[in-house]
C-alpha positions in Angstrom: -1.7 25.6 47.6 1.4 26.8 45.5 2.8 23.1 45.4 0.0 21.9 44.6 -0.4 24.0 41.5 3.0 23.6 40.6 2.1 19.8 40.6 -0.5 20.5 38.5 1.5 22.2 35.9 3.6 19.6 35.8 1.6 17.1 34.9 0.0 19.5 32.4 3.7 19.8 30.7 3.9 16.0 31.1 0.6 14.9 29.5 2.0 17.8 26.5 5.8 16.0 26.2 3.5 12.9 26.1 1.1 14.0 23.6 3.8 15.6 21.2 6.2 12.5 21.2 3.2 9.7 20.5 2.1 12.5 17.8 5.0 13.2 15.6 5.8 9.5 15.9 2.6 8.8 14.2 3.4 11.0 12.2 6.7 9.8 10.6 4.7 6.6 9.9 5.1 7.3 5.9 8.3 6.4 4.2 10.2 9.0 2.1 9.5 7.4 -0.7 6.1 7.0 -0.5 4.9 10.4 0.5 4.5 12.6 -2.4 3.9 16.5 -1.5 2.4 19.3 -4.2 0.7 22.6 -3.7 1.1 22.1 0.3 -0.8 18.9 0.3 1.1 15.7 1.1 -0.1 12.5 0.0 1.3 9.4 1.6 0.7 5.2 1.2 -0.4 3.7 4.1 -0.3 -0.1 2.5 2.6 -2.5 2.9 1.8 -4.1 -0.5 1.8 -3.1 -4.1 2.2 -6.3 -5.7 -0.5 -8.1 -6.7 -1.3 -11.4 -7.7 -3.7 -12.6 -10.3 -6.1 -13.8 -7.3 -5.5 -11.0 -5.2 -8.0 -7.9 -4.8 -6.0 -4.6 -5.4 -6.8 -2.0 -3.2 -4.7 1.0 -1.6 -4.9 2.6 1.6 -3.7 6.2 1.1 -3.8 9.4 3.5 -3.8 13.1 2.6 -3.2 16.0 4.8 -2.5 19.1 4.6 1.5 19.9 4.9 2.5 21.7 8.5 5.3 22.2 10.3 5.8 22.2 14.6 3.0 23.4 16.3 0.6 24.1 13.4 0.9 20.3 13.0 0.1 19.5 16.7 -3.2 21.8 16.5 -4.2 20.6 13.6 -3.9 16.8 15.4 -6.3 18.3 17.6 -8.9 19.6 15.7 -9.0 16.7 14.0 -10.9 14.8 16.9 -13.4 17.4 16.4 -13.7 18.1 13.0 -12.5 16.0 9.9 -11.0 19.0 7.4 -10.8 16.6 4.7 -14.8 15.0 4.6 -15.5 17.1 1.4 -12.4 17.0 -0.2 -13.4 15.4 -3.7 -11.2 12.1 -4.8 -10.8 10.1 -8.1 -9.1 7.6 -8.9 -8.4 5.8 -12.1 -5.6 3.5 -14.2 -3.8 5.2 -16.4 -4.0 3.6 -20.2 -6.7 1.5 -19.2 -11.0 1.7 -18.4 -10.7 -0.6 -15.7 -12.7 0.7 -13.0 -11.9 1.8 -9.7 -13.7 2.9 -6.7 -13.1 5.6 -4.1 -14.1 4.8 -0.3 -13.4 7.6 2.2 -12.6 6.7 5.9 -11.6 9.4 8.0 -9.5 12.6 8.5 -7.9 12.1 5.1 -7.5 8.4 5.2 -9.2 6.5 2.2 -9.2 3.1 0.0 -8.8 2.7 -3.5 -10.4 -0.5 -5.2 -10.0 -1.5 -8.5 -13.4 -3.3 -8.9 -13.0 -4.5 -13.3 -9.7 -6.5 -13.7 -11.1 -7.8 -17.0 -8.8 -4.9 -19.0 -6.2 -5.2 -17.1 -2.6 -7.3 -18.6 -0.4 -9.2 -15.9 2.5 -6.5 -15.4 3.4 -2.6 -14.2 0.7 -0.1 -14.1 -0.1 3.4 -12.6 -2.9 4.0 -10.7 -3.8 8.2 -10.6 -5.3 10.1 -7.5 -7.0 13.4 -8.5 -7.7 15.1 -5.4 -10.2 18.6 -5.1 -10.6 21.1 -2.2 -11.5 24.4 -1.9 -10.6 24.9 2.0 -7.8 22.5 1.4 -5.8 24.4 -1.4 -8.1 27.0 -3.0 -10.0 24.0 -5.2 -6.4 23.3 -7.1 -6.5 20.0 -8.9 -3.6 18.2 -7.7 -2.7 14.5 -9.2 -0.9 12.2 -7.7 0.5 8.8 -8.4 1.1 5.2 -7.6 2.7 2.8 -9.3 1.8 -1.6 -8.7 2.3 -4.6 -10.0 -0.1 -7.2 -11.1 0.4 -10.8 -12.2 3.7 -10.7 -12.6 3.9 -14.3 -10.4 1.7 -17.0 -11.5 0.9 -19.8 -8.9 -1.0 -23.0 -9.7 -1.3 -26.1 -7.7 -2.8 -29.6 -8.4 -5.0 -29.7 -5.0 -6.2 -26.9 -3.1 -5.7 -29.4 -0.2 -3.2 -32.0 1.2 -3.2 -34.6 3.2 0.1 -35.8 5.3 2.5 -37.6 3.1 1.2 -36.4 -0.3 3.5 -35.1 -3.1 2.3 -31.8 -3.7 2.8 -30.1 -7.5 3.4 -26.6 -7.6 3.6 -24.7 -10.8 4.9 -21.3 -10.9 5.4 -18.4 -13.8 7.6 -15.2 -13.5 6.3 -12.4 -15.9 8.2 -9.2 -16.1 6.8 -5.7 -16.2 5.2 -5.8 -19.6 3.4 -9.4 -18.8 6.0 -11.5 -20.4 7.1 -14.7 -19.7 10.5 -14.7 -18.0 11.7 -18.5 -18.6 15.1 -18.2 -17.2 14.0 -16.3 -14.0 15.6 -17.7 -10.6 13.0 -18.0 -8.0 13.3 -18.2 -4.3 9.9 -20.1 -2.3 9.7 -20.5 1.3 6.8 -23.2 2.6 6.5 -23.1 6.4 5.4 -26.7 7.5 3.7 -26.3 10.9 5.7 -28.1 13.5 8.6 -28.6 10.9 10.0 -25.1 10.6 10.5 -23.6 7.0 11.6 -25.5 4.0 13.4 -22.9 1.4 13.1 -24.2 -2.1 14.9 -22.3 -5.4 15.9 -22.8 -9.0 19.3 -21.9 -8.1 19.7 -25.2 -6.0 17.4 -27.8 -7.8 15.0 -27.9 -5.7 12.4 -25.9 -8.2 12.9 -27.2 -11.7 12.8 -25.3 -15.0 10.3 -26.3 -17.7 12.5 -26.9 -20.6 10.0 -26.2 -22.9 8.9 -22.9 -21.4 8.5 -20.3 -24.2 8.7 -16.3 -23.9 6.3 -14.2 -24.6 8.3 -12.5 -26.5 9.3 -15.0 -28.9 
């Protein structure tokens, strides 16, 4: 009987070393820079990209949670697969300088998407999108504002055919725009087209292989 409750604490203290190691791995997930922490909430991007082209939807995934340290985190890993703390935390979202409109969808235990849904104010170039977050449980009902910055149309793509058959010349046309949505005509550019069964073909101004438009303008000019 004593060895086998002395097994059974060990596999107790087992499934815990277990638990704790998968759980602050998870929880290291978010880079430095992109978790931002205020009032003892952190805020963290879960999405890979914010760059944006013009034929790209922009959308964010984003996490919030409340900031804890050693074993207040690990309980409160727990009790989240009971209760979700953060279902009536209230979030907003918009772009700063501009109407366009964005929409707010709310997942689960502080994980949510941001959509902008109205590109038609928006200018090829940098912009801010604003996260306004509201709890009472969370931090005493404290507005809190947090922000993310993105890029959007700053690389122009056009092609002649959407499709191509084997041994046609394809004609690629590309535009570099900087942060302020202006032409860039002496940008270098770097393009990598993987040809299935051929490997990858790297193409660039530097080389040749992509050629300049002599008669590109700037915007600026």
């Amino acid at each position: 009987m004593k060895n086998l409750n002395n097994n059974r604490k060990r596999i107790i203290v087992t499934m815990l070393i277990v638990v704790s190691v998968w759980f602050f791995g998870v929880n290291v997930s978010w880079a430095a820079e992109d978790r931002q922490i205020q009032s003892g909430v952190e805020f963290g991007l879960l999405s890979e990209e914010t760059n944006f082209s013009l034929s790209e939807e922009v959308e964010f995934d984003f996490e919030i949670r409340k900031k804890r340290t050693g074993i207040n985190k690990i309980g409160a890993w727990f009790k989240g697969l009971i209760i979700d703390e953060y279902e009536n935390t209230r979030i907003e979202s918009k772009i700063i300088g501009l109407e366009a409109k964005t929409q707010v969808e709310y997942d689960k235990n502080g994980k949510f998407k941001i959509s902008l849904i109205d590109t038609s104010t928006l200018q090829p170039g940098k912009h801010k999108i604003e996260v306004t977050i509201q709890d009472n449980e969370l931090n005493n009902g404290e507005i809190i504002n947090f922000a993310q910055d993105f890029t959007w149309g700053v690389l122009a793509y056009n092609s002649n055919k959407s499709v191509y058959m084997s041994g046609e010349n394809a004609y690629l046309q590309f535009a570099v725009l900087d942060d302020n949505g202006n032409t860039l005509c002496g940008a270098d550019l770097e393009v990598t087209i993987d040809e299935p069964g051929w490997g990858k073909k790297v193409l660039s101004t530097k080389d040749g292989s992509i050629a300049r438009i002599f008669s590109c303008q700037s915007s600026h000019d």
